[in-house]
N, C-alpha and C positions, 0 to 999 in steps of 0.2 A: 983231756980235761975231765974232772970228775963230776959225773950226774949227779947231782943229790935229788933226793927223792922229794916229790911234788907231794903239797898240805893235798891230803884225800879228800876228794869229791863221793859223797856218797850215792850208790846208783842209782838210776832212776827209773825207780819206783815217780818219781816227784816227775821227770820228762815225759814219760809214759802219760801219766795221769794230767799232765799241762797241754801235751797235746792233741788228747781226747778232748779237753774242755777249751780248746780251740777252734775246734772244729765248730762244736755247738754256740761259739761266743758269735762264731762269725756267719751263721745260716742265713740271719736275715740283714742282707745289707740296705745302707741309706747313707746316699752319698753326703757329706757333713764335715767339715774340717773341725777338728777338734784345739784342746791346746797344745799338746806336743808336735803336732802339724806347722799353730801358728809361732811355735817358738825354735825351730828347729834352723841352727843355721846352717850355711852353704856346706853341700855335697862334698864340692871339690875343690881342689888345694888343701888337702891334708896332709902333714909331714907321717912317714911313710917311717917305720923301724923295726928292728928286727932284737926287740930284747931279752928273748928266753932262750939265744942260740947256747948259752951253757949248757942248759938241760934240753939240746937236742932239737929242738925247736926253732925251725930255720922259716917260719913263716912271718909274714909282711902283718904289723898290727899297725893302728893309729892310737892313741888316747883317746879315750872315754873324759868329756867336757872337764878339765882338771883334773885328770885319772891320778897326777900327781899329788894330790891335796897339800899343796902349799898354802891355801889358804882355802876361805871358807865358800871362795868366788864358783858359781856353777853346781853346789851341793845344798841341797835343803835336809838339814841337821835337827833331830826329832830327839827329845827324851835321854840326853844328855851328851847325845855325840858329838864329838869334837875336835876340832884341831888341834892334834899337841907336838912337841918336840919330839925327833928323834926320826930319822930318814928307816925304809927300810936297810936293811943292811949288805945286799949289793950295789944298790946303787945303780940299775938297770938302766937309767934313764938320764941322769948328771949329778955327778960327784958334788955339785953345790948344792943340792936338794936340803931338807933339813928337818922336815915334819913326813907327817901319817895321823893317817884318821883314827881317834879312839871309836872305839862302840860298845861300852859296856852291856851288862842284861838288861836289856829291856828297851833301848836306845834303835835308832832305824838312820839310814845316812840313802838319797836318791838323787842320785847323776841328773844333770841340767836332762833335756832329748837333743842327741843326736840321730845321723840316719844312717843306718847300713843298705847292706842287700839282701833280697828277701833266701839266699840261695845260702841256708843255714848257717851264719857268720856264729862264731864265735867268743867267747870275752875269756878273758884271764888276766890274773891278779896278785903280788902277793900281799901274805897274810900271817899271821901267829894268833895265839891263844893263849895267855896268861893266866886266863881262868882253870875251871875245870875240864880236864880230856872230855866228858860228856859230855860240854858245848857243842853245838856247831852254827855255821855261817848260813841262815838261806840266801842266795841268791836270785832274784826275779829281776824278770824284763816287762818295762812299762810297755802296752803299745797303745794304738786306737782303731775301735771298729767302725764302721762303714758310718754310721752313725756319728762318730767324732765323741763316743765314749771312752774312756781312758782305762783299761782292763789290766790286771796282772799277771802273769805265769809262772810258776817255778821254774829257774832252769838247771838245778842240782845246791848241795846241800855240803859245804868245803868243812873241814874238819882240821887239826892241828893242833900242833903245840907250843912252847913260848919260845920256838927257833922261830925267822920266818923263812918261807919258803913260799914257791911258786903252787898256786890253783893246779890244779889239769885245765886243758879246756874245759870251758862250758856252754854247750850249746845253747844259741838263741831259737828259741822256738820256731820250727819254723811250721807252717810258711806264712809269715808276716802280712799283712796287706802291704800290695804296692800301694800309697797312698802318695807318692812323690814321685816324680819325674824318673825315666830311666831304673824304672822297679826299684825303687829304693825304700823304705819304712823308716817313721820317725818311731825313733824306743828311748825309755830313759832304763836305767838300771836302780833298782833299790838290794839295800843289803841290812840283814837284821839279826842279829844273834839270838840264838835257842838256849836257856838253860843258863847254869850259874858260869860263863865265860866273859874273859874280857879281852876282844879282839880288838885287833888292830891290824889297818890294813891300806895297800898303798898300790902304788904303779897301775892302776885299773885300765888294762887296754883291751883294744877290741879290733878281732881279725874281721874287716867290715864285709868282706868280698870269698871267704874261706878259701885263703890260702891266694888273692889273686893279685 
C-alpha cells in the first residue's frame, strides 16, 4: 500500500520550550479539582481503532470527544470556526461521515476534556490548508495544575497544503498531573491557525496509553 507523506509537524522548538514551562507551571501544587477534572467523562469503555494503518501506523487510538466533527456537539468554536460540509477524504473512520471543521485566520476550535495516561499519549489528525503554504496549525493541550487552574502547552506546529493528509504524531506533554484515578489526566485539546491560511481539519484521535 502506498505511504503518502504525513501534513508536517514543525519541530520542537515549541515541545522543548512547553516542557520547560511545565515543570515551573507545576512547582507548587494545591490540591483543587478544576473544570476539566469536573467535566471529564468515564476513563473506560472506549472504542479502541486503529486508523492510520495506511501510513504505517499500527497503533490503538480512541477519538478525542467528537474528533469526528459531525456536528458542533463537544467543540467550543471561537472567531469564526465551524462546521461545514465535506468529510476528510479517506474516510479513516466511516464512509457515512460528511463534515470537517473549518478554521479560518484568526478562528480557534477546543476538544470537550477527555483523560489519557500520564506516560506521553499522543494525538493525531488529519488536516489541509487552502490558504497560504505560510500558515500553520498550532496545536495545544489543555490540562490542570494542582491548584485546579486550567494551563496550556504547545504540543507542535502541523503545516500543509490543500491535499489532506495525516498530522505526524504529536506529543502530549508530558508528564501530566495524575489528577484521576489509575494515573490518568483530564486534557482538552485546542487548535488555532497562524498566518493568512484556511484549514480544515478532521478525524482528531488520540493514542491515550502510547501505543497500549
Amino acid at each position: 500500500m502506498h505511504v503518502r507523506t504525513p501534513v508536517g509537524t514543525r519541530p520542537v522548538r515549541i515541545v522543548a520550550f512547553g516542557a520547560a514551562l511545565l515543570v515551573t507551571l507545576l512547582a507548587a501544587p494545591a490540591a483543587h479539582a478544576g473544570p476539566l477534572v469536573d467535566s471529564v467523562t468515564s476513563c473506560d469503555n472506549r472504542v479502541v481503532e486503529k486508523p492510520f494503518t495506511r501510513w504505517a501506523d499500527f497503533a490503538n487510538y480512541v477519538l478525542a470527544p467528537n474528533g469526528v466533527v459531525e456536528n458542533r456537539t463537544d467543540w467550543s468554536l471561537a472567531d469564526g470556526a465551524t462546521v461545514t460540509p465535506g468529510n476528510e477524504s479517506f474516510y479513516v473512520h466511516d464512509p457515512k461521515d460528511r463534515a470537517s471543521l473549518a478554521l479560518p485566520a484568526g478562528s480557534s476550535a477546543t476538544t470537550r476534556a477527555m483523560c489519557v495516561g500520564i506516560d506521553y499519549p499522543t494525538l493525531r489528525l488529519i488536516a489541509r490548508n487552502d490558504g497560504s503554504p505560510a500558515s500553520w496549525l498550532l496545536v495545544e493541550v489543555l490540562f490542570e495544575d494542582w491548584g485546579g487552574n486550567v494551563r496550556s502547552l504547545p504540543m507542535g506546529a502541523v503545516t500543509g497544503g490543500p491535499r489532506w493528509q495525516p498530522s505526524s504524531p504529536l506529543p502530549v506533554i508530558a508528564n501530566l498531573l495524575p489528577l484521576l484515578p489509575n494515573l490518568r489526566a483530564p486534557v482538552a485539546f485546542r487548535f488555532t491557525p497562524f498566518g493568512p491560511g484556511d484549514w480544515r481539519i478532521d478525524e482528531v484521535y488520540v493514542d491515550p496509553w502510547r501505543h497500549g
